[in-house]
TIDO-959546 format. One record per atom (N, C-alpha, C): residue number from 0; atom name; y negated, z, x negated. Coordinates in nm, 3 decimals, padded with zeros to 5 digits. Atoms other than C-alpha are relative to their C-alpha. Example, Ala and Ser with C-alpha at 12.3 -4.5 7.8 and 13.67 -1.06 7.14 Angstrom:
! residues 2
<atom num="0" atome="N" Y="00.119" Z="00.000" X="-00.089"/>
<atom num="0" atome="CA" Y="00.450" Z="00.780" X="-01.230"/>
<atom num="0" atome="C" Y="-00.120" Z="00.000" X="-00.090"/>
<atom num="1" atome="N" Y="00.119" Z="-00.006" X="00.082"/>
<atom num="1" atome="CA" Y="00.106" Z="00.714" X="-01.367"/>
<atom num="1" atome="C" Y="-00.109" Z="00.073" X="00.077"/>
This chain:
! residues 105
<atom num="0" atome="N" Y="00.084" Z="00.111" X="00.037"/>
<atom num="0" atome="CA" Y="07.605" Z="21.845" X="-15.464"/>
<atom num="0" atome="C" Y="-00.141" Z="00.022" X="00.053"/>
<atom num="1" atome="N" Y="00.126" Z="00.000" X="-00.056"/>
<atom num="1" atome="CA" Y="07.245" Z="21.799" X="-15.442"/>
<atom num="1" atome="C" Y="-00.062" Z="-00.147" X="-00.028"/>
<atom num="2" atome="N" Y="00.055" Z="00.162" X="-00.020"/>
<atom num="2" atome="CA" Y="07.055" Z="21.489" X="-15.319"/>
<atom num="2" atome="C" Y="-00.164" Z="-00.009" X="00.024"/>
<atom num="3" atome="N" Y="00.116" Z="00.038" X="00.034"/>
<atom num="3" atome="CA" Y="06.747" Z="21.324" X="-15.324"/>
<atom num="3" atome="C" Y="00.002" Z="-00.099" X="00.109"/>
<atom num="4" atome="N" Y="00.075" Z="00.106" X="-00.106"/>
<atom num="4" atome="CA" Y="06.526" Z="21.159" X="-15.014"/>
<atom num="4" atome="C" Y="-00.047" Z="-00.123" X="-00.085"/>
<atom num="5" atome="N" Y="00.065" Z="00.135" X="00.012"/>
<atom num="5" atome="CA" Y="06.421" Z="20.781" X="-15.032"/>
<atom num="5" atome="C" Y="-00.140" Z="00.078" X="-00.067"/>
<atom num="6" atome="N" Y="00.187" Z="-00.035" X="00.038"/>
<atom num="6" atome="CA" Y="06.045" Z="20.941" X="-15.030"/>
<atom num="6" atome="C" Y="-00.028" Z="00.027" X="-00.150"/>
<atom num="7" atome="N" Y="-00.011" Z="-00.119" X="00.134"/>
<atom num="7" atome="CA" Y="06.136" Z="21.160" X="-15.357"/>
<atom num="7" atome="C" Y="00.025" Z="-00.080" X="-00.087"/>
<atom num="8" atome="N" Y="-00.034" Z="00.136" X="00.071"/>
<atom num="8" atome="CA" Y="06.310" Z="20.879" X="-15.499"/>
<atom num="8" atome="C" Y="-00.119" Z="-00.099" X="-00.030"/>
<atom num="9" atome="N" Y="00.083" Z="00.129" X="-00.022"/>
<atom num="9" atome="CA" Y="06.025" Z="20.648" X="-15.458"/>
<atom num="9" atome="C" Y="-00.131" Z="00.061" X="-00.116"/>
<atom num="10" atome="N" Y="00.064" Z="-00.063" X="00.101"/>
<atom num="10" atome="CA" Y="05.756" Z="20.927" X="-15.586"/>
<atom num="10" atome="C" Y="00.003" Z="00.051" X="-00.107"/>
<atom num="11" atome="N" Y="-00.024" Z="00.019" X="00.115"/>
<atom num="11" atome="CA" Y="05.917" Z="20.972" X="-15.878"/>
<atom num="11" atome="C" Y="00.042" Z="-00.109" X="-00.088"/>
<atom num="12" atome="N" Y="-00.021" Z="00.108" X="00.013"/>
<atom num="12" atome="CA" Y="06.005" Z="20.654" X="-15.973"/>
<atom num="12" atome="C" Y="-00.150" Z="-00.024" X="-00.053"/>
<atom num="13" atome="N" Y="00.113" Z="00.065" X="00.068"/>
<atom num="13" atome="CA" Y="05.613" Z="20.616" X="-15.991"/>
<atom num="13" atome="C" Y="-00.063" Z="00.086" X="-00.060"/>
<atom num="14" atome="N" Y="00.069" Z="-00.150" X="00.077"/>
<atom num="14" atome="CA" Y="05.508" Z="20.957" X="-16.132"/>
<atom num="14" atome="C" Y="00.080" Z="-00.076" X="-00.161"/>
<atom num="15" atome="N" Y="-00.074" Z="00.038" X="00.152"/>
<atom num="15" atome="CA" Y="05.791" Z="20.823" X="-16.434"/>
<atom num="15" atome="C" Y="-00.100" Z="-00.142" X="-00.045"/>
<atom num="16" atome="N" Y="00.091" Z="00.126" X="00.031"/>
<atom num="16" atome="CA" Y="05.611" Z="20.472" X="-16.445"/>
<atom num="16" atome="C" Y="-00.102" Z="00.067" X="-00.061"/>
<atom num="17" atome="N" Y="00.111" Z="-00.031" X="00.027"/>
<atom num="17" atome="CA" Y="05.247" Z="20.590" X="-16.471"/>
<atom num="17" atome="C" Y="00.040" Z="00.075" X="-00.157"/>
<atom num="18" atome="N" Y="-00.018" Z="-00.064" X="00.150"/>
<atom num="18" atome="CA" Y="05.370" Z="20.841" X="-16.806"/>
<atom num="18" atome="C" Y="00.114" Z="-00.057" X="-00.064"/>
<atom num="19" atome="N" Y="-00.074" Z="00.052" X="00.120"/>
<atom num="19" atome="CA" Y="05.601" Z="20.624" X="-16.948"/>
<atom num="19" atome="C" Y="00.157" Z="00.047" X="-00.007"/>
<atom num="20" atome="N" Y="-00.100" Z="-00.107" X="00.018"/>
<atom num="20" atome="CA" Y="05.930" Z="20.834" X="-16.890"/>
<atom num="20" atome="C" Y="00.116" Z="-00.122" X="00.105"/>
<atom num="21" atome="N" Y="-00.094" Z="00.012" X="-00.093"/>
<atom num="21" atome="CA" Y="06.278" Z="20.782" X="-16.757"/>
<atom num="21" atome="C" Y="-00.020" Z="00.043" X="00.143"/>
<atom num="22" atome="N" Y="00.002" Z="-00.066" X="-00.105"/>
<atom num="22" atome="CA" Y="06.320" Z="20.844" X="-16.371"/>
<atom num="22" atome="C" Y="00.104" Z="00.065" X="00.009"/>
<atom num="23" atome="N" Y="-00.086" Z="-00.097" X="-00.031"/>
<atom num="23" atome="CA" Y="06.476" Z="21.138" X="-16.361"/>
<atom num="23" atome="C" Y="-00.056" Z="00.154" X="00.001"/>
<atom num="24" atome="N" Y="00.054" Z="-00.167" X="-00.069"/>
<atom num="24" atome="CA" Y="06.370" Z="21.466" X="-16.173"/>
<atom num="24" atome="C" Y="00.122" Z="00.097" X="-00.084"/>
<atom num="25" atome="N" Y="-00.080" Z="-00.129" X="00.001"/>
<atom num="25" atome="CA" Y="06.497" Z="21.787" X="-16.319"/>
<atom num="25" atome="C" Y="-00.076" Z="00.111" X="00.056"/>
<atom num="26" atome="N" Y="00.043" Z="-00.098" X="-00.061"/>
<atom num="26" atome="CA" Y="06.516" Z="22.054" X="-16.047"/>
<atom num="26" atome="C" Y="00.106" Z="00.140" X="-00.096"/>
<atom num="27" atome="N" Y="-00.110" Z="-00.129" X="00.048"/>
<atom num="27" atome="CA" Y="06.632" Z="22.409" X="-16.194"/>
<atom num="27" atome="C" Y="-00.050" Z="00.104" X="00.047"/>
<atom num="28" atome="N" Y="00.046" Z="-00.077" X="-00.023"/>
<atom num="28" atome="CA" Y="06.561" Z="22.739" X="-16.092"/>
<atom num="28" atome="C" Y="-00.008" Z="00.102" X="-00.064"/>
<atom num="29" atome="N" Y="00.076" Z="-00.091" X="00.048"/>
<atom num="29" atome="CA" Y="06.351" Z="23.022" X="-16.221"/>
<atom num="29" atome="C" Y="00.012" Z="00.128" X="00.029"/>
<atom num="30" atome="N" Y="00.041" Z="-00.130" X="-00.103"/>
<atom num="30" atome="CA" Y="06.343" Z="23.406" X="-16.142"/>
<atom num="30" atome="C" Y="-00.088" Z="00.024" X="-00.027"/>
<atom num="31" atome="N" Y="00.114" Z="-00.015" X="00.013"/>
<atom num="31" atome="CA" Y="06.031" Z="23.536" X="-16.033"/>
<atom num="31" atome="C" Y="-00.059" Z="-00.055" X="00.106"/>
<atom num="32" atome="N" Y="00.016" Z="-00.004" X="-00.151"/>
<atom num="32" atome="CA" Y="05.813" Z="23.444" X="-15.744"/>
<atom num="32" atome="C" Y="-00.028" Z="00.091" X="00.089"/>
<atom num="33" atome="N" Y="-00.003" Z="-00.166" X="-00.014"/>
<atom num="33" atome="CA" Y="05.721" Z="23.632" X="-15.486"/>
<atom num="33" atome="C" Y="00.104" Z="00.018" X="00.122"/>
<atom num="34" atome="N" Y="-00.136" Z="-00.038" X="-00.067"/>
<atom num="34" atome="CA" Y="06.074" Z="23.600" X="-15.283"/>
<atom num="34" atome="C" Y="00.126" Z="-00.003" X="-00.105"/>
<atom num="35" atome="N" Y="-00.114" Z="-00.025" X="00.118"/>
<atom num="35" atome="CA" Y="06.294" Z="23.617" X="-15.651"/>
<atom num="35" atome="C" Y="00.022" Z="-00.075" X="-00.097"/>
<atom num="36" atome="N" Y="-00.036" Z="00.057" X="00.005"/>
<atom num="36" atome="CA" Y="06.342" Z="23.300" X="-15.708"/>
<atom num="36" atome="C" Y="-00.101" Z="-00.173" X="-00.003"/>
<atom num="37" atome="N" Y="00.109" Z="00.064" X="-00.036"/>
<atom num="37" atome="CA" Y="06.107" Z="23.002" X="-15.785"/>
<atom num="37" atome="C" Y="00.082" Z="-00.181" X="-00.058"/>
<atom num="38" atome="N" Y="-00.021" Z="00.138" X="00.011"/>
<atom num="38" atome="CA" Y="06.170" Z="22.537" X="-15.778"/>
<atom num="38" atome="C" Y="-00.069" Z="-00.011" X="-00.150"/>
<atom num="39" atome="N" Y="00.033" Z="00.071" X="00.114"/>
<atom num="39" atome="CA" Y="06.109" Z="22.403" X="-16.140"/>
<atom num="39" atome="C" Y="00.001" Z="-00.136" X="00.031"/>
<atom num="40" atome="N" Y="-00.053" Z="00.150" X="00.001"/>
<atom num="40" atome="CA" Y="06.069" Z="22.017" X="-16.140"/>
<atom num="40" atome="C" Y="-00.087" Z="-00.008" X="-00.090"/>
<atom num="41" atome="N" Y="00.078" Z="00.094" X="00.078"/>
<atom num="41" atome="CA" Y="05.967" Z="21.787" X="-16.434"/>
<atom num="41" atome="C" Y="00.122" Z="-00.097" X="-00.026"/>
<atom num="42" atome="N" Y="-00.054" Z="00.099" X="00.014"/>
<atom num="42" atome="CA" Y="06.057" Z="21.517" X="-16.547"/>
<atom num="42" atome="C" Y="00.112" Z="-00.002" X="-00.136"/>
<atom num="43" atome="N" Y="-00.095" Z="00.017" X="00.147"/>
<atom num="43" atome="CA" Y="06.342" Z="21.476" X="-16.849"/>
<atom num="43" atome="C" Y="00.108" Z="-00.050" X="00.005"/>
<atom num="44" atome="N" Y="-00.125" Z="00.055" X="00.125"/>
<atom num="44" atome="CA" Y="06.659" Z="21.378" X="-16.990"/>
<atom num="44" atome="C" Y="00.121" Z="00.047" X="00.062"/>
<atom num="45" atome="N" Y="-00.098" Z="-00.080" X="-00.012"/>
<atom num="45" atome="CA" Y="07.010" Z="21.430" X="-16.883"/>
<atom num="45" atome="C" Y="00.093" Z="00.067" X="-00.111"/>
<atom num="46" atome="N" Y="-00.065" Z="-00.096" X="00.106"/>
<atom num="46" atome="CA" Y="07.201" Z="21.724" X="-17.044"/>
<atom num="46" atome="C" Y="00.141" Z="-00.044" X="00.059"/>
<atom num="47" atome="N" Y="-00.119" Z="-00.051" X="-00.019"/>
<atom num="47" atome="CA" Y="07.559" Z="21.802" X="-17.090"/>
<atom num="47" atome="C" Y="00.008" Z="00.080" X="00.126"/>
<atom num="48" atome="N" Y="-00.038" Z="-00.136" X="-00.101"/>
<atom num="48" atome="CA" Y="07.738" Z="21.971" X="-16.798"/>
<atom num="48" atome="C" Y="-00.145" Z="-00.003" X="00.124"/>
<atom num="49" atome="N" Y="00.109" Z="00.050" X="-00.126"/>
<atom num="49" atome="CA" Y="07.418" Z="21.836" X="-16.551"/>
<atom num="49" atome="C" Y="00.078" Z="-00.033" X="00.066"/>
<atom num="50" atome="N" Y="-00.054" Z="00.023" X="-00.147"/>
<atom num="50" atome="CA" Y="07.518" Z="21.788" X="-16.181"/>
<atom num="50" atome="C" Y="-00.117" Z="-00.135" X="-00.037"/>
<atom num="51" atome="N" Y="00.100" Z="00.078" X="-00.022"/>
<atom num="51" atome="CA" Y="07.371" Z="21.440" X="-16.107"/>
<atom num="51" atome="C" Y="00.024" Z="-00.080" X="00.142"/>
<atom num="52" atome="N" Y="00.051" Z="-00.010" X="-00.097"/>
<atom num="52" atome="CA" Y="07.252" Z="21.301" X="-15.771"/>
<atom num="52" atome="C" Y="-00.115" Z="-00.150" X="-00.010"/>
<atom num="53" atome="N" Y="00.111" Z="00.121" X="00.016"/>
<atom num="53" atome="CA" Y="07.118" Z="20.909" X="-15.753"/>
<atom num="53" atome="C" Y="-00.053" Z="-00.051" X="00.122"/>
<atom num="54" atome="N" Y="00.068" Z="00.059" X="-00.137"/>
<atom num="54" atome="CA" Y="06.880" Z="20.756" X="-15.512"/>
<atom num="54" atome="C" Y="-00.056" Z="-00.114" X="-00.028"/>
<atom num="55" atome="N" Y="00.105" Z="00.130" X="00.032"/>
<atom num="55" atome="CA" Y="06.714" Z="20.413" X="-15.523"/>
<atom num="55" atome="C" Y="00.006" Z="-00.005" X="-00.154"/>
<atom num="56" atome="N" Y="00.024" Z="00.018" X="00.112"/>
<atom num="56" atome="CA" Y="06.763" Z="20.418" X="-15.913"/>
<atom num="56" atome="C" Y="-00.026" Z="00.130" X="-00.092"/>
<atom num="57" atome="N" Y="00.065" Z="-00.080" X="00.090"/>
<atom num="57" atome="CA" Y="06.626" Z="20.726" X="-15.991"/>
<atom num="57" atome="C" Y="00.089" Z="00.135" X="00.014"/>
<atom num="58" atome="N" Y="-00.108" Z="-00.071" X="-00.015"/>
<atom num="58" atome="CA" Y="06.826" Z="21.023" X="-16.079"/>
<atom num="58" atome="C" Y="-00.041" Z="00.121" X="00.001"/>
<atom num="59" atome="N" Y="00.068" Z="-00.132" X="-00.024"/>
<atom num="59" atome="CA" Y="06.792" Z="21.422" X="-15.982"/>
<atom num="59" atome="C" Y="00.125" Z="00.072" X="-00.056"/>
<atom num="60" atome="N" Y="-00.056" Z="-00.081" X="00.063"/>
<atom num="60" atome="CA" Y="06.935" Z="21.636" X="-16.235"/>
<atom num="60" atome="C" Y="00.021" Z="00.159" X="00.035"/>
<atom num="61" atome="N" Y="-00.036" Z="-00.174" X="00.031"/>
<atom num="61" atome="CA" Y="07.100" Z="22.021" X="-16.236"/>
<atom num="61" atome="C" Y="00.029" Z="00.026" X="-00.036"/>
<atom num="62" atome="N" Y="-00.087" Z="-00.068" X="00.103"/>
<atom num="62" atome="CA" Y="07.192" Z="22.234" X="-16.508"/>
<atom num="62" atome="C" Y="00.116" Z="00.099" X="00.111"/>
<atom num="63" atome="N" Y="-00.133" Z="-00.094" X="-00.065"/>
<atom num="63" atome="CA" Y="07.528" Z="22.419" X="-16.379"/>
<atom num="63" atome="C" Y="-00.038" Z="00.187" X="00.061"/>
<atom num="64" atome="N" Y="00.048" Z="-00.144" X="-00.048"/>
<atom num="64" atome="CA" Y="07.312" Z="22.751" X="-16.353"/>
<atom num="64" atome="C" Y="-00.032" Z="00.029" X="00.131"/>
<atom num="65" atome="N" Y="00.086" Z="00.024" X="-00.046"/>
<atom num="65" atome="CA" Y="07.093" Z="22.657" X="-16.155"/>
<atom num="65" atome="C" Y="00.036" Z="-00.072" X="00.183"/>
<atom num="66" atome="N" Y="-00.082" Z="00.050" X="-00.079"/>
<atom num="66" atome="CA" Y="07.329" Z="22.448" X="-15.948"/>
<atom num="66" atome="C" Y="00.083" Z="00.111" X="00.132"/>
<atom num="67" atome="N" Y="-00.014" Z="-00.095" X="-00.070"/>
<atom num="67" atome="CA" Y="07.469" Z="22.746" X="-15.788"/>
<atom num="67" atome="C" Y="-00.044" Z="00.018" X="00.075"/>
<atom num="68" atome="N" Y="00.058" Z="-00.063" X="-00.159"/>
<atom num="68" atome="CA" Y="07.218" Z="22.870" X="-15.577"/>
<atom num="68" atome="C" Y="-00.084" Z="-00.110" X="00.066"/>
<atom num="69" atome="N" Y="00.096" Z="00.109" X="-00.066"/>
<atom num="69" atome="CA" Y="07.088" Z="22.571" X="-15.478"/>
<atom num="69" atome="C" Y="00.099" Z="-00.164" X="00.031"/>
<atom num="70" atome="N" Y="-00.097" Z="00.099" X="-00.003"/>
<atom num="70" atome="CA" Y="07.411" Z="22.357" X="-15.396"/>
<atom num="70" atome="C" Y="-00.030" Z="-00.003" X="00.142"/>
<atom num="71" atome="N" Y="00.017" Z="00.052" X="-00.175"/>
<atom num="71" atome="CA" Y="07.399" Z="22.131" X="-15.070"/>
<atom num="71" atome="C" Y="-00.195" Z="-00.001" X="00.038"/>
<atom num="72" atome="N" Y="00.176" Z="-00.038" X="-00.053"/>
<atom num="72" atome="CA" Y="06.989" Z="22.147" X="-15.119"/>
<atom num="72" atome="C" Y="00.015" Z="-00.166" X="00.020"/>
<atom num="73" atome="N" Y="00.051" Z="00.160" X="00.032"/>
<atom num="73" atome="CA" Y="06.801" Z="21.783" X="-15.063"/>
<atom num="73" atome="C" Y="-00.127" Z="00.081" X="-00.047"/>
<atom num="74" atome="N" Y="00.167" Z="00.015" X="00.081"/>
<atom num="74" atome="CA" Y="06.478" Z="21.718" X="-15.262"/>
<atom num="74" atome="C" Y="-00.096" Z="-00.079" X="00.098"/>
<atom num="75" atome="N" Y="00.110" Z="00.121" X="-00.081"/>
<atom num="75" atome="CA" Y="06.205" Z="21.546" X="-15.030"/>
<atom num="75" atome="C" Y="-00.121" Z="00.016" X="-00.051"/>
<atom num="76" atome="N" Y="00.125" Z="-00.016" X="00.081"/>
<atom num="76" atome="CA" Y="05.860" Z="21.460" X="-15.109"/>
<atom num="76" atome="C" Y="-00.094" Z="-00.025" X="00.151"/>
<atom num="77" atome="N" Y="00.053" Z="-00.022" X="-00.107"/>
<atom num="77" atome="CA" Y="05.638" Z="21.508" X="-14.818"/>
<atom num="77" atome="C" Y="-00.148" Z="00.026" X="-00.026"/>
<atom num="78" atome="N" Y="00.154" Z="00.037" X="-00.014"/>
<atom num="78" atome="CA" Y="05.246" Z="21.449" X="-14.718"/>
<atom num="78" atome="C" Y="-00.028" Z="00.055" X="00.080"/>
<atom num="79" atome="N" Y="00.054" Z="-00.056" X="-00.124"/>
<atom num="79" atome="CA" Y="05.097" Z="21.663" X="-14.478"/>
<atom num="79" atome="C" Y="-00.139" Z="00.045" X="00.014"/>
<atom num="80" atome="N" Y="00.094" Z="-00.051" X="00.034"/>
<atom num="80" atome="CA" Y="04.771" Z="21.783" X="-14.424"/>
<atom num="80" atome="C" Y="-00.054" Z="00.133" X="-00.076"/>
<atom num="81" atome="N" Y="00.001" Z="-00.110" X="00.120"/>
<atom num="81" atome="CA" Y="04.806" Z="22.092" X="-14.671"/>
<atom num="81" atome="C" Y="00.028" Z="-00.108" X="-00.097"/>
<atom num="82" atome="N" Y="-00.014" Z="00.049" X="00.129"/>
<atom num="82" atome="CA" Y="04.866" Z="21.832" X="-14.962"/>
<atom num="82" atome="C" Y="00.132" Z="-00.027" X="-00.011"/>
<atom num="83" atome="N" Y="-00.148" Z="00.046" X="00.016"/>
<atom num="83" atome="CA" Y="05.151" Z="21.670" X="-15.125"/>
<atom num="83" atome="C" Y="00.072" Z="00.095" X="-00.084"/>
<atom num="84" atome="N" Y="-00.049" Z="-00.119" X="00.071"/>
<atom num="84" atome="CA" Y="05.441" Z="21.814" X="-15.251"/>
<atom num="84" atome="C" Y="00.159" Z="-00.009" X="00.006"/>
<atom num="85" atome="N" Y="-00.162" Z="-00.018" X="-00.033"/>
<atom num="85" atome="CA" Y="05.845" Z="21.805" X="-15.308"/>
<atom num="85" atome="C" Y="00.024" Z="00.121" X="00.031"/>
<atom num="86" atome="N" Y="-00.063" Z="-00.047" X="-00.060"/>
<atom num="86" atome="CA" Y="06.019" Z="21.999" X="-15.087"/>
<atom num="86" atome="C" Y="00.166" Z="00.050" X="-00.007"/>
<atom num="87" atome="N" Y="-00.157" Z="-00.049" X="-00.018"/>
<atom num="87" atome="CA" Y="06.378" Z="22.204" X="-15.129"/>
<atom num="87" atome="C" Y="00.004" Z="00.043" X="00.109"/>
<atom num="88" atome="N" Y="-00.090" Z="-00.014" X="-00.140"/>
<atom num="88" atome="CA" Y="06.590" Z="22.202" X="-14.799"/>
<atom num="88" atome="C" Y="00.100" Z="00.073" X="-00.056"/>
<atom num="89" atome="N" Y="-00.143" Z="-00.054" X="00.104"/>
<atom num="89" atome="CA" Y="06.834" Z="22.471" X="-14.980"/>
<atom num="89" atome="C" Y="00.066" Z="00.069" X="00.158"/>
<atom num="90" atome="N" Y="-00.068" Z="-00.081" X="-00.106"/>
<atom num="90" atome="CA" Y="07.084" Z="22.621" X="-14.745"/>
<atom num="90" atome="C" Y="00.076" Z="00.110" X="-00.008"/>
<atom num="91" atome="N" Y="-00.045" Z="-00.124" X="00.053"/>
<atom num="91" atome="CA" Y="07.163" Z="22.882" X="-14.952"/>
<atom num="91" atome="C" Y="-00.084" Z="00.154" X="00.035"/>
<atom num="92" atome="N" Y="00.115" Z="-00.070" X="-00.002"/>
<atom num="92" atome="CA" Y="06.821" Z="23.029" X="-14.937"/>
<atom num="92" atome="C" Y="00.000" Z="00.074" X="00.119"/>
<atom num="93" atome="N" Y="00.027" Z="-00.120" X="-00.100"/>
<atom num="93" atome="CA" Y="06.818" Z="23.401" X="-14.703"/>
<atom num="93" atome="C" Y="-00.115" Z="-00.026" X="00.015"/>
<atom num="94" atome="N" Y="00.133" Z="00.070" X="-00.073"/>
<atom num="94" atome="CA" Y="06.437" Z="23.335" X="-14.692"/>
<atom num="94" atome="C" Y="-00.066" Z="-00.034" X="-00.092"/>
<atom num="95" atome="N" Y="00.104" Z="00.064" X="00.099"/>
<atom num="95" atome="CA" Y="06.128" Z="23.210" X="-14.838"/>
<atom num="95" atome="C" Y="-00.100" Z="00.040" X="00.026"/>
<atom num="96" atome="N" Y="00.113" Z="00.020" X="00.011"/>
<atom num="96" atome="CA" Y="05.768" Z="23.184" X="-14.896"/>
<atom num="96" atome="C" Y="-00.061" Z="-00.043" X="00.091"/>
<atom num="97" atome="N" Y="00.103" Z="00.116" X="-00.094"/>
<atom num="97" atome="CA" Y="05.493" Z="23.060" X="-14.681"/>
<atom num="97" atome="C" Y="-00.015" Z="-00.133" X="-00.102"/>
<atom num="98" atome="N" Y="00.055" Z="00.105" X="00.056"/>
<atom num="98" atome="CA" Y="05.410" Z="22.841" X="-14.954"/>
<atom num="98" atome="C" Y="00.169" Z="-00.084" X="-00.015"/>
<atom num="99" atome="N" Y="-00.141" Z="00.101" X="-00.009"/>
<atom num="99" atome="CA" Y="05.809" Z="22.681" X="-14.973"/>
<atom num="99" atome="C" Y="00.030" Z="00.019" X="-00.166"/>
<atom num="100" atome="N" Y="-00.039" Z="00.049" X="00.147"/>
<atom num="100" atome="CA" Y="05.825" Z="22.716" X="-15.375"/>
<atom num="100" atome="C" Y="00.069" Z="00.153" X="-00.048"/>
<atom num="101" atome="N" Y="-00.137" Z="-00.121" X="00.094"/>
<atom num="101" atome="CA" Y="06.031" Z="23.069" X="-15.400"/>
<atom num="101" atome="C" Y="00.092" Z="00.049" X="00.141"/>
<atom num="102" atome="N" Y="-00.105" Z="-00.015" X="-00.107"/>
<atom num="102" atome="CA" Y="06.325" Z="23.177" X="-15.179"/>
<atom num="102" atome="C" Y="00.086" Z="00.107" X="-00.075"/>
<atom num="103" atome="N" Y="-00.080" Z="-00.053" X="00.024"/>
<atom num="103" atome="CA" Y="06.582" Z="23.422" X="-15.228"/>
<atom num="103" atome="C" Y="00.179" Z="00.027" X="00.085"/>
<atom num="104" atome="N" Y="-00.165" Z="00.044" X="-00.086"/>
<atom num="104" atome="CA" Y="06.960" Z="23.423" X="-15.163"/>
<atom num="104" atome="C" Y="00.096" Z="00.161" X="00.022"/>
């Protein structure tokens, strides 16, 4: 399973407001990067065969691929003085990036 922080929950919730959309994060993953492996998020639709993951209302989707290497992650959305930005806590991930958006397993 993969879950979703209050924070994440909350900032998407108003990212969906502002454009009009369902709340619902889809995280999936990409190869490519410069540790293999790179976070997709937008916003869309649940599919068939999606893992789903609710918080405060709003729901964080995974296609079954994708789900794999990134099972047991949380999603957070975090403010720091480098800028904002959701965050994968994966515990799959051997290492990562300075920047946090590619990892490899």
């Amino acid at each position: 399973m993969v879950s979703l922080s209050p924070s994440a929950a909350k900032r998407v919730a108003f990212i969906a407001s502002r454009q009009g959309k369902p709340a619902v994060l889809r995280l999936s993953v990409d190869g490519g990067g410069c540790a293999g492996f790179t976070y997709k998020f937008e916003l869309g639709e649940l599919e068939d065969g999606d893992q789903v993951a609710t918080t405060d209302g709003v729901s964080l989707v995974v296609d079954p691929v994708s789900l794999d290497l990134i099972q047991g992650s949380e999603v957070d959305y975090v403010e720091d003085l480098g800028g904002a930005s959701f965050k994968v806590t994966n515990p799959n991930a051997a290492s990562g990036c300075g920047c946090g958006s590619s990892f490899s397993v």
